[in-house]
N, C-alpha and C positions, 0 to 999 in steps of 0.2 A: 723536308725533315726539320729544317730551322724551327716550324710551328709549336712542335711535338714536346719540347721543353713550357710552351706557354698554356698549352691543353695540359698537360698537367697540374700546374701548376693551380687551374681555375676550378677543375674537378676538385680541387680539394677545400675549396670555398665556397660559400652558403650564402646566399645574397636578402635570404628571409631568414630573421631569429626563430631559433627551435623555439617551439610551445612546451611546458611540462607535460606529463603523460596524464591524461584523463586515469583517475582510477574509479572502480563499479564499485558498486556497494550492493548486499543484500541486506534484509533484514535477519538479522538477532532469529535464529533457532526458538521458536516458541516454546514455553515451559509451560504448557496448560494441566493441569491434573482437574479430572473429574469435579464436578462442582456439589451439590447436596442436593439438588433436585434428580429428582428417578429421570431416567434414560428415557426411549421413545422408540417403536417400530416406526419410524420415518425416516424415508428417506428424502433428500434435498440437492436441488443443483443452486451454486450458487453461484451468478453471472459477475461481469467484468461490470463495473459503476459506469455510470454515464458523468464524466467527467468535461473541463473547458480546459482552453489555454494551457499552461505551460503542464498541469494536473495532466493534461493528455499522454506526457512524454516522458523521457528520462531524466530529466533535469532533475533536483533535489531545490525544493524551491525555497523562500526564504523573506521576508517580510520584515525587513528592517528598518522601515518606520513608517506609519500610520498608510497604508493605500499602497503604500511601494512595492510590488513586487516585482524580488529578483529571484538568482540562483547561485548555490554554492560554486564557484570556478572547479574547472577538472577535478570535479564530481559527478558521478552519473551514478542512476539506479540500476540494476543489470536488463532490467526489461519495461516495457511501459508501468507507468501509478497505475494504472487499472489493473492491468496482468498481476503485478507482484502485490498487489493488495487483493484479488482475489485469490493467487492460490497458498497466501500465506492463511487468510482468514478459513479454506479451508485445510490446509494442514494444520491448524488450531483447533479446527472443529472436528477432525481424525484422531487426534493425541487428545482431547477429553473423552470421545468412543461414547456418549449416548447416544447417537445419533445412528441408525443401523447404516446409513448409506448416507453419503457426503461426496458428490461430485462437481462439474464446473460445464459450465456454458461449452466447452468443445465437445462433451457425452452427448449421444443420441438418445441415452437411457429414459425411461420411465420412470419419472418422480413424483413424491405426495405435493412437494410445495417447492416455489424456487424462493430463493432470496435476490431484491433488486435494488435496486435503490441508485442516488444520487450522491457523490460523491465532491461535498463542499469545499473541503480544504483537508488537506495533505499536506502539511508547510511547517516549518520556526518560524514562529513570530517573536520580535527581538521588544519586552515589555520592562520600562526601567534600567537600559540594559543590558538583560539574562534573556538569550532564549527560551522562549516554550516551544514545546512540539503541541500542534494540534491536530487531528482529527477529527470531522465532522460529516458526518453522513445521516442523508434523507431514506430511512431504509424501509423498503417493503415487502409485504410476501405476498407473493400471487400464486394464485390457484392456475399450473401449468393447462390444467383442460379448458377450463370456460375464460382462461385468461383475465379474472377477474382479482380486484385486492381483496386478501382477508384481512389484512390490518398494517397500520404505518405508524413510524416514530423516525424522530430524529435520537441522531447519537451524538455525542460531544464528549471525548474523551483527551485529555492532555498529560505530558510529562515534562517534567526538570533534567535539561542533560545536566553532565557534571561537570562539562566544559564546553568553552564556546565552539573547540574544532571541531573536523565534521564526522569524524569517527565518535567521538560522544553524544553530538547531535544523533545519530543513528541510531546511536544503542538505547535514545529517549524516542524514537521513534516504532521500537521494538517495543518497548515498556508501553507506552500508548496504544501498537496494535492490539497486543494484548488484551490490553483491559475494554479495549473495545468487541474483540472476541469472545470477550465473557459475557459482558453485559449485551450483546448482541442471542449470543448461545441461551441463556436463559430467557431472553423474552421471546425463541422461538418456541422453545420449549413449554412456555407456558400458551402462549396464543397457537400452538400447535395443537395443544389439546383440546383449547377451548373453537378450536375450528372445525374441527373432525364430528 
């Protein structure tokens, strides 16, 4: 029984410092409205990007000076950069609705065209600075049957958070999908047509 005062005692002590809590982040709720060019009977799967290195995973990355990359600390994204960038870009391409059918690389379904692509950078790059957010993607659309391209571009979309923290970083990262969901959506749209 003598011990029984010293076990407790140690139970109540931490021999490792607590870490802060990691918190997840998603992106910003997209606000796409309809754009000016007429709708489309097509439908579209659109896959997970073939992405590298840290772009593979949850981390929120971050490029703080020339070559460097790092990652915002107990910060994560809720799901892999591929995952949450495809099915944000198709919940963007559902909420504008030209598009008759909009689905993702887990459907078995039967579609006109998929969207593929390569997926460059996901990141703040810290320029003079201010971060930017960048977005860059090698994007393609393949003919799901004969497994062939009907046509490629690259995309380069950026945004200005409105602070350096990482809750602003994100909400410029939301602004950036976006505008990449746009100008992605119209030029399926137009080489949609001109493929068919």
């Amino acid at each position: 029984m003598k011990w029984l005062p010293v076990v407790l005692v140690l139970s109540g002590c931490t021999l490792l410092p607590s870490s802060p809590p990691v918190t997840f982040y998603r992106l910003p709720t997209p606000m796409l409205a309809p754009g000016p060019a007429p709708g489309m009977d097509m439908a579209l799967r659109v896959t997970r990007p073939e992405t590298s290195g840290l772009l593979s995973g949850t981390r929120i990355a971050v490029v703080p000076q020339d070559n460097q990359l790092s990652v915002y600390q107990h910060a994560r994204w809720v799901s892999s950069v591929p995952v949450l960038w495809r099915d944000q870009l198709i919940e963007s391409f559902q909420q504008d609705g030209r598009l008759r059918y909009v689905g993702s690389d887990n459907d078995n379904l039967r579609v006109d065209v998929e969207l593929s692509g390569v997926l460059r950078a996901f990141q703040s790059e810290y320029r003079q600075g201010q971060p930017v957010v960048i977005i860059r993607f090698d994007a393609r659309l393949v003919d799901p049957e004969r497994r062939t391209i009907l046509a490629s571009r690259r995309f380069d979309v950026g945004a200005v958070p409105q602070g350096t923290d990482v809750p602003a970083v994100v909400a410029a990262f939301g602004v950036a999908h976006e505008r990449l969901a746009r100008e992605l959506l119209d030029w399926l749209l137009v080489t949609g047509r001109h493929s068919r």
